[in-house]
N, C-alpha and C positions, 0 to 999 in steps of 0.2 A: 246305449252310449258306451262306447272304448272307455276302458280302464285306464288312465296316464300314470296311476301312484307309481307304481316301479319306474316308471319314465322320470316321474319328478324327483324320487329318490336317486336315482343316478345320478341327475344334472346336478343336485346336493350333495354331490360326492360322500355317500352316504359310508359312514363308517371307515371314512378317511379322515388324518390331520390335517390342521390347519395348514398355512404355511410356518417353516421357522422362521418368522423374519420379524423386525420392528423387537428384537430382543438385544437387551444389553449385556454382550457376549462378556465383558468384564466383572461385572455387579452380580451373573447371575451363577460364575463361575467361584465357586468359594476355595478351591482350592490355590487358584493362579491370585486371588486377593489376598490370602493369607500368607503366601510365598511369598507375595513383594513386599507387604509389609513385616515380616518377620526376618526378610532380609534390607531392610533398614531405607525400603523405596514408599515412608507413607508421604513425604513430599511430594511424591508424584501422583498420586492416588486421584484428584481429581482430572488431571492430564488424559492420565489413561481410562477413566472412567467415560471422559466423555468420547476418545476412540473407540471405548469400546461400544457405544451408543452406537459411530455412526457406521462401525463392521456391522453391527449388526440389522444396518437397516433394511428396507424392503430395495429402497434404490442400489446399493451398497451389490445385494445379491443378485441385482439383476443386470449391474455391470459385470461381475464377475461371469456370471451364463455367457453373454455376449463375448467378452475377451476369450474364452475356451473356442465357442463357437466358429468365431471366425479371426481364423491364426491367421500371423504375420505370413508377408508376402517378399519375398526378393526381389530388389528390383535392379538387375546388372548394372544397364544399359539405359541412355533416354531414348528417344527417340529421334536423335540426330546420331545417333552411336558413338558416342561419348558415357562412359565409364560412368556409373552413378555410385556402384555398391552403396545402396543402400536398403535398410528394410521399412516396408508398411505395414502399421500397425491398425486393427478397429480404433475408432479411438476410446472407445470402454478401456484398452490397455492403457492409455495413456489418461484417463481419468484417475484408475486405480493407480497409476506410479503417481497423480499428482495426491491422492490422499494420502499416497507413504508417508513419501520425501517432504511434503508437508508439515504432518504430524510431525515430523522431527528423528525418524527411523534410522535414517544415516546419518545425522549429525549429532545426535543428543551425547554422546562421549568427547564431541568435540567441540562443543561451545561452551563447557566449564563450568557445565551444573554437577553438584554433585549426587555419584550414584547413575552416571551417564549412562554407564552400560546396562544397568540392571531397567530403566529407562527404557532404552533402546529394546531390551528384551522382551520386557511386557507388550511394546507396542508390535515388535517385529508378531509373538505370539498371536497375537489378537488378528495382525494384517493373513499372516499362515492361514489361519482358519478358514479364510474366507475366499480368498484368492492368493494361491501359492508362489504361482507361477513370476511376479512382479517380485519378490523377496529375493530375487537370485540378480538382478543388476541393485538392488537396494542393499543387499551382504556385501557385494562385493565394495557397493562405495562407501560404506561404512566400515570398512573392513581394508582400504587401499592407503587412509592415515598411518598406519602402522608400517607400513612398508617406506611410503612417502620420507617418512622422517629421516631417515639416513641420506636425505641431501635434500636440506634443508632451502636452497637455493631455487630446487623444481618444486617444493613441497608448499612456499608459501600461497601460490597464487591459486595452487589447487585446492588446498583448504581453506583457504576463506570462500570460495565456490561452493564447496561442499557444509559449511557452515552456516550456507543462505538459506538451506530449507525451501529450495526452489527448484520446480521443474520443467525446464525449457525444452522439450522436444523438437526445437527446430534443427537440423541440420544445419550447421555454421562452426565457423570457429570458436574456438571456449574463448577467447578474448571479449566475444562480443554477447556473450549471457549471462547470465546471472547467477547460475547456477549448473552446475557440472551434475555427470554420471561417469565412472570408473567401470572398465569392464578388466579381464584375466585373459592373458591366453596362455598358456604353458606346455600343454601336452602335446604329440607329437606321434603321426601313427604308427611310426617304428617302436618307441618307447614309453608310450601313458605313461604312468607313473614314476618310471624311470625316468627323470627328464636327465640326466647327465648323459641320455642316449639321444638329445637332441642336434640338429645337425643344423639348425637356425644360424645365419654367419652373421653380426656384426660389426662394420669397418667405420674407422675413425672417420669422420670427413673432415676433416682440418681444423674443426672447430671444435664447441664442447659435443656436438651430437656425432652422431652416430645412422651407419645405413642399413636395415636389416634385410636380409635377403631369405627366403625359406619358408615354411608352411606351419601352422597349426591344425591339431586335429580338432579341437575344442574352443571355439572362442565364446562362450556366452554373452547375451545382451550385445551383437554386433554393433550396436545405433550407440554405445554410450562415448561420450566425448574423450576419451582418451582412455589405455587397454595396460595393465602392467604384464611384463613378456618377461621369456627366459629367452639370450641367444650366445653364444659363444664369443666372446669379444677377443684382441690378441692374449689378455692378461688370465682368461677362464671364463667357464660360464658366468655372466652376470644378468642381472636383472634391469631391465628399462622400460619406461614409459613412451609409449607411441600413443600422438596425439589420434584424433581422426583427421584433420585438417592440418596444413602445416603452419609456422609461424607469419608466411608469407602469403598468406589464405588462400591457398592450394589443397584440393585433395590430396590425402597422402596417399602413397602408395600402397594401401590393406587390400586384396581383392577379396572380394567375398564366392567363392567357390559355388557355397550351396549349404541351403539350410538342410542341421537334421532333421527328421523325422521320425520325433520322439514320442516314443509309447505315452509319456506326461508331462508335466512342464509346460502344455502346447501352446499358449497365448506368450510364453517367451522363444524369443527364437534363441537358439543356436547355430554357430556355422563353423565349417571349414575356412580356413580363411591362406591366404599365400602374400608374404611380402616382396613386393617386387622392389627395392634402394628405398623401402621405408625410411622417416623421419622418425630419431628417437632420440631420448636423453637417455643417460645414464641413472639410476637410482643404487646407491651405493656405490662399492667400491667393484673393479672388476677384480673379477672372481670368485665375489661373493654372495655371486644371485640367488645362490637357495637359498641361503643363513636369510637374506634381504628379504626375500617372497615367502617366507616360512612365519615370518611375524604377520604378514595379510592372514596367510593361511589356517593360524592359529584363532585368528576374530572370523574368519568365514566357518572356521569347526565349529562353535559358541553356536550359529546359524543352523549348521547342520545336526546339532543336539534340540534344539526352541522347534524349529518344525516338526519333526517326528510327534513332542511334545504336544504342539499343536494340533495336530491333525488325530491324535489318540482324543485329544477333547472334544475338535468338533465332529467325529466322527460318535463319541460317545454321546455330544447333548441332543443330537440329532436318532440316534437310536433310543435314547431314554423319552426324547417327546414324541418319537413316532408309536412307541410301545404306552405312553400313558395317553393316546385318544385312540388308539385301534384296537377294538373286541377282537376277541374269536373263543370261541364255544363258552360262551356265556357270559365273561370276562371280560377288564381290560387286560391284553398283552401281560404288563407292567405289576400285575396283579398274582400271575399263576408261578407257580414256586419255580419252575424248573426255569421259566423266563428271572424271574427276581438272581436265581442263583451265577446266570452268566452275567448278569449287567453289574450286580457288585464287584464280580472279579474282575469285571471290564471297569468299571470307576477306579478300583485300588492302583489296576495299571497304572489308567490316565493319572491319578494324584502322585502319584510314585516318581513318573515321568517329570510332571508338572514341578516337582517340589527339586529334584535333579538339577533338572535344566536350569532352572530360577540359580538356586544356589553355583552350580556353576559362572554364570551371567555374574556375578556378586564380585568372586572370585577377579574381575578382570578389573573391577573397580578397587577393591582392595590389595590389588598388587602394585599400583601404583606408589602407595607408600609401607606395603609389606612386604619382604625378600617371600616368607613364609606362605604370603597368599599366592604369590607368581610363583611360588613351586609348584603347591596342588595344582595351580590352573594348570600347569603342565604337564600332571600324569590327569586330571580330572578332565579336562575336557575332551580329549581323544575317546575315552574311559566312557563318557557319557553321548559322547559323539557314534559311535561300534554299537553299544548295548542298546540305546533307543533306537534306533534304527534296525536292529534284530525286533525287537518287539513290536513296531507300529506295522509293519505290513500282516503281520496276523491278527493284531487288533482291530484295527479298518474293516477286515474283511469278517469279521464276525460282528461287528455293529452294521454291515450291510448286510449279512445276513438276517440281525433280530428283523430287517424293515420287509423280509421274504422278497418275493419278485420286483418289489416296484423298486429296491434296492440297487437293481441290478441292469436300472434303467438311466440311461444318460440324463434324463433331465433331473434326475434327482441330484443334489450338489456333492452326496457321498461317492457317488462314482466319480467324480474329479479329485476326490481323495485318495479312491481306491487307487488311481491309476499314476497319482503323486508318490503314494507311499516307499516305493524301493528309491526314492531319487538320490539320498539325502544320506542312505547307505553306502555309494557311488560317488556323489559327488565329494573333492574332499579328500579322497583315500578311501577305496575302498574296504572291506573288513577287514582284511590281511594287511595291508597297509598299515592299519591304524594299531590293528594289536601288535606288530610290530615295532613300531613309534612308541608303545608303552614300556615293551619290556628293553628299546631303548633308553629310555627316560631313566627306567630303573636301572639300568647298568652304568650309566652315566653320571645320573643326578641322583646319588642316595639321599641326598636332602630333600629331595621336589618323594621320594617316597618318606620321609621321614614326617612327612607334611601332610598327606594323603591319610597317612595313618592315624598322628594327632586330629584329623577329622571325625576319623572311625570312634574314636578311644570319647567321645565326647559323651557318646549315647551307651556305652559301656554298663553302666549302671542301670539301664533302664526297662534290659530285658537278660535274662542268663542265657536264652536261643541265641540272642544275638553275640555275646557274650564269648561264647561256645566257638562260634563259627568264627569270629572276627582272629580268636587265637589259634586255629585254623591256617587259616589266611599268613600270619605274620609269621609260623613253622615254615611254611609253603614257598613264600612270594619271591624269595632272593634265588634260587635255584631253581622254578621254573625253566624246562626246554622250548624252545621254537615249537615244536607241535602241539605246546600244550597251551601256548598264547591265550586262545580263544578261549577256554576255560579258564584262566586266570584272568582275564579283562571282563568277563560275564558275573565271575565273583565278585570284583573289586565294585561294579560297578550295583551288583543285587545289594553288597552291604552297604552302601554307601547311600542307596536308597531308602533301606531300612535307617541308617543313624539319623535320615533327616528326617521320615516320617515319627521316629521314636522321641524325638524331640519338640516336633510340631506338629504334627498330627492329630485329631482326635483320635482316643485309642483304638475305637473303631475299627476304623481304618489301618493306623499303620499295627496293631495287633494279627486284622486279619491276612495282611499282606508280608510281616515275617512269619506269622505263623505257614502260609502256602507258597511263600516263597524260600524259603530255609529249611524246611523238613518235610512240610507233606505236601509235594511238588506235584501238579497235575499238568499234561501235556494239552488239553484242551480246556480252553475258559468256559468255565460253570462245573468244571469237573473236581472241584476242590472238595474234600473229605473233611476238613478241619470245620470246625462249627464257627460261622460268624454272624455278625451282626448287620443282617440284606437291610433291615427297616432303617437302620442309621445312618449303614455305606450307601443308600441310593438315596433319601435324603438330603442329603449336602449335597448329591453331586446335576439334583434337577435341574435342569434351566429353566427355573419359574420363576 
């Protein structure tokens, strides 16, 4: 009689994990718990808890596989050859934006709870995790109030839209839904980031609007109901809102070119897009479209700092569960020293990150009524925007290494990580951009550094390493050169890491992290020489 056991052990996928799924990506996360509530979000604590329930459910991760799987579609033309520009989505994509915007993702700073943003942040964190790609039209409409405000006349009708916590994917005019989505177009293939090299024209039409004529190289979320733009108006670059639809419910004039084809992000689309006598308002005053789009762009950084964030965690609870049910030479994984050694240095990152980001997110709430806290958000967010983004595409890619081969396989959820991770770097300003923007801040605004510092000086006492370096830093900071940027926004942003964990952290943790991160620096994680504590740093950080 044939032997079957090897056969049955296979079909038992013998000496494989479970799946990660049906975990409370909130609850099981102690780091991002103790961040929101040590920055004064335990109000929301049940909110988020039970988001974090349904990110991490089994249904949750298997919309997300599909939305990757089968990416949006362009659709020119119908079939009478008449003009559609528009995009088709699975509808797993449009499940995921309706758990966002739901949950309360882009509106929670705007319908008057307090601690909106910090809110907003924990839930954006939790939505990252799990599927990225839907976080980039949910930034930007959470993030297009800010801009909005400065003409208060286009601004009402969009935020009370954006204040419904509703998501209407039909194709129509915003008149007739419930609920809006906000997309960006800015860039320009002559000038990315220079947009004052944009060549977009603007003409008065007799009325309050305005007709744009000219191209973007970058539109994201093509399908959201209305796009905030840069275009040259007579008075200067300014900034305006073009609907999708006109007042008169007409398509407007956006053509859609052609989607990218983007190494990650892929269940979002992006496109090239070209205005042909576009329908626009004005948003501000002309001439002052950057000053205007520089306030979105400053709530879409906050974004570009939470992801990285996020993605260092779920890429680490996912290495940490695959290492405590997978043997090898006798062991579990999770078990044998030289494994223990890289996943605490990979935990200290994630919490470091995690405790960053949070407090940043704080910052945006407390500047509402502090001059003091709208400073630091002004050198801190860039700050943490650059440095975590240097950090999560190496981290990623060594929690897909703990998982060996099968890591490095599409159906596992960390390869859509892997292939997220530079986005966030990019999008936003890229690195030079950003560390630029800092050591303007400080040439500018010596109070937004005066503010940055009173941050640092808090945890002062609580180590002499820290201590050491921080007076360092304040010898240093005002006389930095341009080529020395990057080194000066990597420091600002390691100590500022340490003052948070030095303060809230168990010491664990933030011990072992200024001690390997301030003196005995190692270039590859698990390579640290300083002695610490693996049984307590990986402890806190299992998702059991």
């Amino acid at each position: 009689m044939p032997d079957h056991s090897n056969a049955a052990a296979h079909d038992r996928g013998a000496n494989q994990p479970p799946p990660f799924e049906n975990v409370n990506l909130f609850s099981t996360d102690r780091a991002l718990r103790d961040a929101i509530e040590k920055n004064g979000g335990s109000a929301h604590i049940a909110h988020i808890e039970a988001f974090g329930a349904r990110m991490g459910s089994a249904e949750v991760a298997a919309l997300a596989g599909a939305a990757h799987r089968h990416i949006p579609e362009l659709k020119s033309f119908d079939r009478y050859g008449r003009r559609l520009d528009e995009v088709e989505y699975h509808p797993a994509y449009h499940a995921m934006m309706h758990e966002g915007i739901e949950a309360g993702i882009s509106a929670a700073p705007w319908i008057g709870v307090r601690g909106g943003h910090l809110l907003h942040a924990a839930l954006e964190f939790l939505l990252a995790e799990v599927e990225p790609s839907v976080c980039c039209p949910i930034t930007m409409t959470y993030a297009a109030p800010a801009a909005l405000k400065h003409q208060p006349d286009v601004a009402q009708a969009w935020l009370q839209k954006i204040a419904a916590q509703t998501y209407d994917a039909a194709s129509r005019p915003a008149g007739e839904k419930q609920g809006v989505t906000i997309g960006m177009a800015m860039t320009e293939k002559q000038g990315g980031s220079d947009v004052r090299a944009n060549t977009t024209r603007a003409e008065p039409a007799g009325d309050s609007s305005y007709r744009l004529n000219g191209h973007k190289w970058f539109c994201s979320a093509p399908m959201s109901d209305a796009f905030l733009t840069l275009a040259y108006a007579p008075g200067g670059l300014s900034c305006f809102l073009a609907p999708r639809w006109t007042p008169g419910g007409e398509r407007n004039a956006i053509h859609l070119m052609r989607l990218k084809d983007k190494v990650g992000d892929r269940a979002n689309a992006s496109s090239e897009i070209e205005y042909h006598g576009a329908y626009a308002v004005r948003v501000g005053e002309e001439g002052r479209g950057v000053a205007t789009i520089l306030e979105m762009v400053h709530h879409t950084r906050l974004d570009c700092a939470i992801a990285p964030a996020a993605y260092m965690r779920s890429a680490l609870a996912q290495a940490l569960w695959h290492t405590s049910h997978r043997s090898a030479f006798g062991k579990l994984l999770i078990e044998q020293a030289l494994m223990r050694q890289v996943l605490a240095d990979l935990v200290i990152e994630s919490e470091a990150a995690t405790a960053l980001a949070v407090r940043v997110a704080r910052s945006f709430d407390d500047g509402a009524a502090s001059e003091e806290a709208a400073l630091f958000s002004r050198i801190a967010t860039p700050v943490a925007k650059y440095w975590l983004n240097k950090r999560v595409i190496g981290h990623v890619a060594e929690c897909m290494e703990c998982h060996g081969g099968a890591g490095y396989v599409e159906e596992w959820p960390i390869a859509r990580l892997y292939r997220q991770a530079p986005l966030n770097g990019i999008w936003e300003g890229s690195g030079n951009v950003i560390c630029l923007d800092v050591l303007r801040a400080i040439s500018r605004e010596p109070r937004a550094l005066d503010a940055f510092i009173a941050e640092l000086e808090r945890a002062r006492g609580a180590s002499a390493r820290f201590a050491q370096a921080l007076d360092a830093l304040k010898a240093d900071i005002r006389s930095v050169e341009e080529k020395d940027a990057r080194r000066l926004v990597e420091t600002m942003a390691v100590l500022l890491q340490c003052s948070l964990l030095l303060q809230h952290a168990p010491s664990a943790v933030s011990d072992a992290f200024c001690t390997t991160r301030l003196v005995a620096r190692a270039t590859a994680y698990g390579a640290m020489t300083a002695n610490v504590d693996t049984n307590a740093i990986i402890a806190r950080a299992i998702p059991l």
